[in-house]
N, C-alpha and C positions, 0 to 999 in steps of 0.2 A: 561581407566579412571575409577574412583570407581563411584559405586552406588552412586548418589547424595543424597538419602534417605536413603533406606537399609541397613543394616549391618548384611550381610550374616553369618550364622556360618558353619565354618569352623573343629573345633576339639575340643577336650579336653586337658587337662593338664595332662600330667602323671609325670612328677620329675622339682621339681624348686632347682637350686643350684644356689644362690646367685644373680648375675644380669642375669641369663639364664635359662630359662623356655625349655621345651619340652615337645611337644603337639603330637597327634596322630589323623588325619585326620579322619575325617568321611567316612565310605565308602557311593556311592552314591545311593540314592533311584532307587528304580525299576522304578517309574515312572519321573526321571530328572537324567538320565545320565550323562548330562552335569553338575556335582554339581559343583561349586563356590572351586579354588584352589587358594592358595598361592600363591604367587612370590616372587623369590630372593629378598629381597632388599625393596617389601613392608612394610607398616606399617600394624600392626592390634593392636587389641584391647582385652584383656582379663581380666573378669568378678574378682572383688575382693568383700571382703564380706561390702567395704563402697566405692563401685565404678567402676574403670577400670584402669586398666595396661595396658600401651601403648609400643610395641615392634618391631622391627625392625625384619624379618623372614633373617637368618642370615645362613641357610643348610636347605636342605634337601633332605632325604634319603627315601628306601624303604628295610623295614627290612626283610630278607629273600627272595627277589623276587622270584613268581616262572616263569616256563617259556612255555607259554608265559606268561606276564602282566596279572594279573585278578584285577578287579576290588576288590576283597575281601583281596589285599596283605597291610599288616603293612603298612602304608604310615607316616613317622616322619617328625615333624617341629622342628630345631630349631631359638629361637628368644633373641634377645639380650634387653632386657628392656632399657627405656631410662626414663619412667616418671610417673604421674599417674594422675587421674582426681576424686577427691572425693567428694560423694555429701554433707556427711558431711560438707565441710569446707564451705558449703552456697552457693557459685557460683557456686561451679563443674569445677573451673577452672583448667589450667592444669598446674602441676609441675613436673621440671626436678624431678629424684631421685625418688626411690619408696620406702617408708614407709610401706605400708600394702600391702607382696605379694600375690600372686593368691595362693587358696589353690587348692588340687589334685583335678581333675573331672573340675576343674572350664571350662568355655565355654570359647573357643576363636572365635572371629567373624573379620570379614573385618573391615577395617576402612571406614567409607564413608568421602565424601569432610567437610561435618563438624566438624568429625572428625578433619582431615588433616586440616581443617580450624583454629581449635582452639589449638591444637599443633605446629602448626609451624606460630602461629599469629605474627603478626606485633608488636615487642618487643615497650617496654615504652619507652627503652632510644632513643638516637637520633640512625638513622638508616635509608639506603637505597635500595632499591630494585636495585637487580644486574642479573635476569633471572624471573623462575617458577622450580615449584615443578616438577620432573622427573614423580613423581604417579597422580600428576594433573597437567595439564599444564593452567588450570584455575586462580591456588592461587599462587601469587608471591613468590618471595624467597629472602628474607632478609639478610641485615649484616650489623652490631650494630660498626655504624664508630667511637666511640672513642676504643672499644676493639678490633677492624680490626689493624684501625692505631699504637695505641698509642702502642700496645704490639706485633708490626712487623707483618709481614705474609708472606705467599711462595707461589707462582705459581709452580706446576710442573707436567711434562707432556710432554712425546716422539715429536715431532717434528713434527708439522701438524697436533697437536690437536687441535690448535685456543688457545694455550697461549697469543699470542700477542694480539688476538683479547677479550681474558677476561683480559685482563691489562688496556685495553681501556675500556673495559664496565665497570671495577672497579673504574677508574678513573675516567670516564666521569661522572657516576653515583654521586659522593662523591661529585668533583667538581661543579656539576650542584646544589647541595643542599648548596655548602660551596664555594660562587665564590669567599672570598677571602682567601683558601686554600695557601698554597704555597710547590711545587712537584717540584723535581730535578728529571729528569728521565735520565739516561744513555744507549744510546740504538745504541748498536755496529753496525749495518746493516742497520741504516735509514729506520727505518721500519714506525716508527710514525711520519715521517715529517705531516701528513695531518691529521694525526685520531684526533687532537682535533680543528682544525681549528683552529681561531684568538683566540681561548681562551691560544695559547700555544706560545712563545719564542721559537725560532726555533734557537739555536746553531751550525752553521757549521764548517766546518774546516777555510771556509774564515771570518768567522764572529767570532771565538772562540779566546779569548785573555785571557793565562796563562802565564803573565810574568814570566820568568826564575826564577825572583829573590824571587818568591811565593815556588818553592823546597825547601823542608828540605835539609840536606846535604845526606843523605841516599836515596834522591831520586835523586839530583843532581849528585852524585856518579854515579848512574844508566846510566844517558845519557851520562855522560863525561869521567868516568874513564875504563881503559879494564879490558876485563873479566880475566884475567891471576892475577891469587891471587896474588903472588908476584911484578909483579906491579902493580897491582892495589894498594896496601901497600905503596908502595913509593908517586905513584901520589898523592892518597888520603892525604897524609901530605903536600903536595907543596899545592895541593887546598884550603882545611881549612885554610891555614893562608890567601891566596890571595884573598879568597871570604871575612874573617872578615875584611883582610886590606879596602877591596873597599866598604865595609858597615858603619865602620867607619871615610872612606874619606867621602861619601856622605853625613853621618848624620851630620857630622862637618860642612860640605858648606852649612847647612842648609836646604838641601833636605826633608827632613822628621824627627818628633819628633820619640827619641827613647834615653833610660840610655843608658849612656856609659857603667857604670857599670856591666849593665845585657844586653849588645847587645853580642850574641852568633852567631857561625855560623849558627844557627836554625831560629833566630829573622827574621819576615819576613819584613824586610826592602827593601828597593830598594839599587840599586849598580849597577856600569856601567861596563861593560864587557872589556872594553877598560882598564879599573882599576885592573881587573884583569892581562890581557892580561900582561901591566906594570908589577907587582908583579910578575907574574910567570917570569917574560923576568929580570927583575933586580936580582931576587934570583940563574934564573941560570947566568949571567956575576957577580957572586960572586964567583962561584966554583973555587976550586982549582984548578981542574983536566977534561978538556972535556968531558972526557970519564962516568960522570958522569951526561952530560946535555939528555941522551935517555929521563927521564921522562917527563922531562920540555916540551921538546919538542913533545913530545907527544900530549901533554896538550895544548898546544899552537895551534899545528896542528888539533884537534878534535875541539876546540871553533871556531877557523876561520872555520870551514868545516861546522859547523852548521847554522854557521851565513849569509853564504848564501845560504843555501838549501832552498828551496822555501818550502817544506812541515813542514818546523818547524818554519814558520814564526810568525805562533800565536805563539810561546813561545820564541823566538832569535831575531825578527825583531828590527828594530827602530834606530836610534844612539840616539833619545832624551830620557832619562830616565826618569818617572817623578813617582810618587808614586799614581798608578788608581785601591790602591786595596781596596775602597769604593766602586766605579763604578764596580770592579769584582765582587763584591758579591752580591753588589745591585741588575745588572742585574743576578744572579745564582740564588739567593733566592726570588725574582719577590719583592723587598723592595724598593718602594711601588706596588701594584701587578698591577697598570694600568691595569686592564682586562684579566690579561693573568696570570691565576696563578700555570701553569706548564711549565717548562723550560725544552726542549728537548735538552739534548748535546748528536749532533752523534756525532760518534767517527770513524765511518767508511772512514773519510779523514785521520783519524792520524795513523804516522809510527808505524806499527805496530810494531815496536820496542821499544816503548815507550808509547802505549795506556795502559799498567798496570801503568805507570809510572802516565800519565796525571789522572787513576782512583782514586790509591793513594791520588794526591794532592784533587780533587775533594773532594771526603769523608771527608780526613782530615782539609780541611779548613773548611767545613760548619757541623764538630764535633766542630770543635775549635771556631770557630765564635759563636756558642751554648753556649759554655762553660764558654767565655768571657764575656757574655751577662749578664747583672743583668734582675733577673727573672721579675723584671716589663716591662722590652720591649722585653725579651724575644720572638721570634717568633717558632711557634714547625712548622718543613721542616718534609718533608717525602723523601726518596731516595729510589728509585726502581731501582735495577740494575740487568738489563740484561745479562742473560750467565751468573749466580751466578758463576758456575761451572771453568770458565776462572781464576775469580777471587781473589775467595778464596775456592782452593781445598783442598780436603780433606790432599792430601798428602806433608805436610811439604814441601816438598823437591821440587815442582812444583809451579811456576806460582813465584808472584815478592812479597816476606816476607811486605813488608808494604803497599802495598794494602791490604793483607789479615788480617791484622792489623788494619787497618783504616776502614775496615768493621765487624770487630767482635767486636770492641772498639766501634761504634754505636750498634751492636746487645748487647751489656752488659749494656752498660752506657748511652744510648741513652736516654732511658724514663726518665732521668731523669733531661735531659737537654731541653727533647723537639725535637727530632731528631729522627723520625722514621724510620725504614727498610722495603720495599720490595723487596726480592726476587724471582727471575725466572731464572727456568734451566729445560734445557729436562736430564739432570742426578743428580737426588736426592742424590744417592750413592755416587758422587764424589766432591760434597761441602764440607765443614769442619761439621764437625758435630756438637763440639761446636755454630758455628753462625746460623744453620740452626735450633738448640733445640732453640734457644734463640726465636722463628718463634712461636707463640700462635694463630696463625689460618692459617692452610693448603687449599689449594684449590688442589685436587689431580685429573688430566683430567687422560687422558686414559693415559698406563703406560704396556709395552710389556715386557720389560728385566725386570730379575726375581733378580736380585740385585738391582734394584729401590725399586718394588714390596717387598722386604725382607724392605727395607729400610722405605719405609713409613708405612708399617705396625709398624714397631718398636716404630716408633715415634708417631702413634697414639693411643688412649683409646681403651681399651676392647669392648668399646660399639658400634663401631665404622665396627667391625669384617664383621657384616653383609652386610653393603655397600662398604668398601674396600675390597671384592672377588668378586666386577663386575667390578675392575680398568681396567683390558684386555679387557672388552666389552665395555667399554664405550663408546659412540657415540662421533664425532667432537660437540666440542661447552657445553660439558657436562661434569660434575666435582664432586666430591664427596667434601664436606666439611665441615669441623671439628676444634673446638676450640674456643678459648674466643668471636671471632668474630659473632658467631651463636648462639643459643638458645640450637640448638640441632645437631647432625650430618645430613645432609641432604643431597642428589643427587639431584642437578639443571641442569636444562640447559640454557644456560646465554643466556641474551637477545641477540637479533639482532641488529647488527649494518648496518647502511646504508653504504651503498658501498663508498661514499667520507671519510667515515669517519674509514672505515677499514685499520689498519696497511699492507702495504705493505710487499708481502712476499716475499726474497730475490729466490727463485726460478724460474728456467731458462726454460720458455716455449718452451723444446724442440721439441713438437709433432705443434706449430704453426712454430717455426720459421726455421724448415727442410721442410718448405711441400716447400719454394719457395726460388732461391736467391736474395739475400737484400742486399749483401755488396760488394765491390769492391776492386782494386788495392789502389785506392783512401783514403776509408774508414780506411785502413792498415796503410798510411802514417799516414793521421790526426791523428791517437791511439799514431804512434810514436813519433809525433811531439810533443804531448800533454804529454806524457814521459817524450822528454826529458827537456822539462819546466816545468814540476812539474805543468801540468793544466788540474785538474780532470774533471774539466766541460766547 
């Protein structure tokens, strides 16, 4: 922890090149061996001729070492500049940027807690404490919640650094100052069923309702037609007509307002399956020739497969149709937020053959519902999705084109709607890179692979240099952070959360549950039976 008074010196200045300084270590007195040294990653403070330079120690080196070590060897600092504190400007307060740099010889000294006090203070705009300073664990650590939210952000971090658990304390924090917030979180593993208690909507697989008739046709395609190009080609034309036909029978029998003129296969109207089913079954008893009914039939055989499958029941169930897509968003967007202004949808019920599919529609109705909105009732959501990586990777050719679409189309167009992005992945490297630049404040935990490491460095500022080369050492719970959201680059470690209210971590206690046996012949059936009825719990 720093001198709470003191401000030891340290070195001098020997070359300033633009935002980076390098300094030359004092050697130590004969009578205090122990002199006062640098750290990685610290803050100090060097002397200008109307104040101080405040810098972040970003290398350091010993120039020629001999051997062994003497106390008398070159000892080099370097430091990356972030601000300056001038007495001229009357307060001596401190600002980002430095205007008057240090000249040669000038003194470098430690920073003490007042220092670090008035550097990394408590910003004017609105803002919440989300940990403490890494260099003092005394002075909070800050993040400036319209420039966190409103201009997206990214969690990332290898796997068992406590990303889930800084998702929670970013949330909790924001929420607890903004109860009527409104957060859509996507969270693949059920990890947050409990981390925010009754302040959260808890969306399960049995409780989750995406009627069919909410797909676009490009997502509808996904679950109904096959992967074989060539027919997929043919289905996909029998469908289009049968889904318009059964949108325009509904909206006829007065089911729901909607133009004739402008109802598309896109319009999210309601339609009854059974209308389809008609349509595809009358267009093939037209055919010429049998031999031409494989697609229809197809088509017919995949809708009835779904419609009783028990795990697509949120999205196939029902034979009454009725039009509850007020009641879907109402409850998705917490409108009105009744107490509860984050809505957890796991997704760890849904066929994972179709959870890019169920992402897709998510994103894009509550982009669209934004869009449609006249800016006086306007509501601004935030979406945080989990496993960025899943969803929108980097590589084209991976993962399902319109979720990756429906998330970068918030990461572009969002702020302007009102629709904010968080992202979270243990691999930086393999998101799209367009949605993740679009990301104005990083939280980087600790980070082993050296193409993450390549990766976040890229995306962050120069100044930035000296605390992103401790990302490998960073302790659990501890984050390097950078961007619109902060004042300044700063290494926190995020606050603690109480044990109810920590994210659940999908890891399998193998060193408890081998020590003794716990399960039987019995245990085996019930797993099978719950199988084959499609009943997770």
């Amino acid at each position: 922890m720093q001198d709470p008074v003191t401000a030891r010196r340290l070195g001098s200045v020997i070359a300033v090149t633009g935002p980076r300084v390098e300094g030359m270590l004092d050697q130590p007195l004969a009578d205090e061996p122990e002199s006062p040294q640098p750290q990685f990653g610290s803050l100090v403070k060097i002397e200008s001729s109307q104040g101080h330079a405040y810098g972040i120690v970003s290398g350091l080196t010993i120039s020629e070492p001999s051997s062994p070590l003497s106390p008398k060897d070159r000892r080099l600092v370097q430091i990356d500049l972030l601000g300056e504190s001038l007495t001229a400007s009357g307060d001596g307060g401190f600002a980002r940027g430095v205007s008057i740099h240090p000249a040669l010889g000038a003194a470098i000294h430690s920073a003490t807690t007042r220092d670090l006090a008035q550097v990394y203070a408590k910003p004017k705009a609105s803002c919440v404490a989300v940990g403490n300073l890494h260099q003092d664990p005394s002075l909070p650590a800050y993040v400036i919640t319209d420039e966190l939210i409103g201009k997206h952000f990214a969690i990332l971090g290898t796997s068992g650094t406590g990303k889930s658990c800084a998702v929670a304390v970013i949330l909790r924090a924001v929420l607890a100052a903004h109860p009527c917030g409104h957060v859509v979180l996507l969270d693949p593993h059920q990890e947050y069923a409990t981390a925010f208690g009754e302040a959260a909507e808890l969306v399960t697989q049995d409780s989750l309702e995406l009627p069919y008739w909410l797909l676009n046709f490009e997502e509808l395609s996904q679950v109904l037609l096959s992967q074989d190009s060539e027919q997929r080609e043919a289905e996909a034309s029998i469908l289009k007509e049968a889904v318009i036909r059964g949108k325009r029978q509904f909206t006829t029998q007065g089911g729901t307002r909607a133009e004739e003129g402008g109802l598309t296969v896109d319009t999210p109207v309601p339609y009854r399956l059974t209308s389809v089913l008609e349509a595809i079954s009358q267009a093939m008893g037209q055919l010429g020739k049998p031999t031409g009914a494989g697609p229809y039939l197809r088509l017919l055989a995949r809708i009835e497969e779904l419609m009783r499958d028990r795990r697509y029941a949120f999205m196939f169930s029902g034979m009454v149709v009725h039009d509850s897509m007020a009641s879907v968003l109402s409850r998705l967007l917490r409108i009105p937020v009744g107490g509860k202004p984050i809505t957890i949808v796991s997704l760890s019920g849904v066929p994972s053959e179709i959870v890019d599919v169920v992402v897709s529609l998510l994103c894009r109705i509550i982009f669209e519902y934004a869009v449609w909105s006249p800016a006086e009732v306007r509501v601004p959501v935030l979406v945080v999705c989990e496993e960025a990586h899943r969803y929108a990777p980097r590589d084209p050719s991976l993962g399902f084109a319109p979720t990756r679409r429906a998330i970068a189309r918030i990461a572009k167009e969002g702020r302007k709607y009102g629709v904010a992005l968080g992202l979270v992945t243990q691999r930086p490297s393999e998101v799209s890179q367009t949605i993740l630049s679009q990301c104005n404040t990083l939280f980087a935990l600790r980070m082993s692979n050296d193409a993450d490491q390549q990766f976040v460095r890229h995306a962050l500022p120069d100044t930035a240099a000296g605390l992103l080369g401790a990302l490998p050492a960073l302790r659990t719970q501890e984050a390097v952070v950078v961007g619109e959201g902060v004042t300044l680059p700063m290494r926190i470690h995020f606050a603690d959360l109480a044990p109810e209210h920590r994210p659940h971590s999908a890891s399998a206690p193998f060193s408890r549950a081998w020590q003794a046996e716990e399960q039987n012949r019995a245990a085996v059936e019930g797993v099978i039976d719950r199988w084959r009825r499609q009943i997770r719990r």
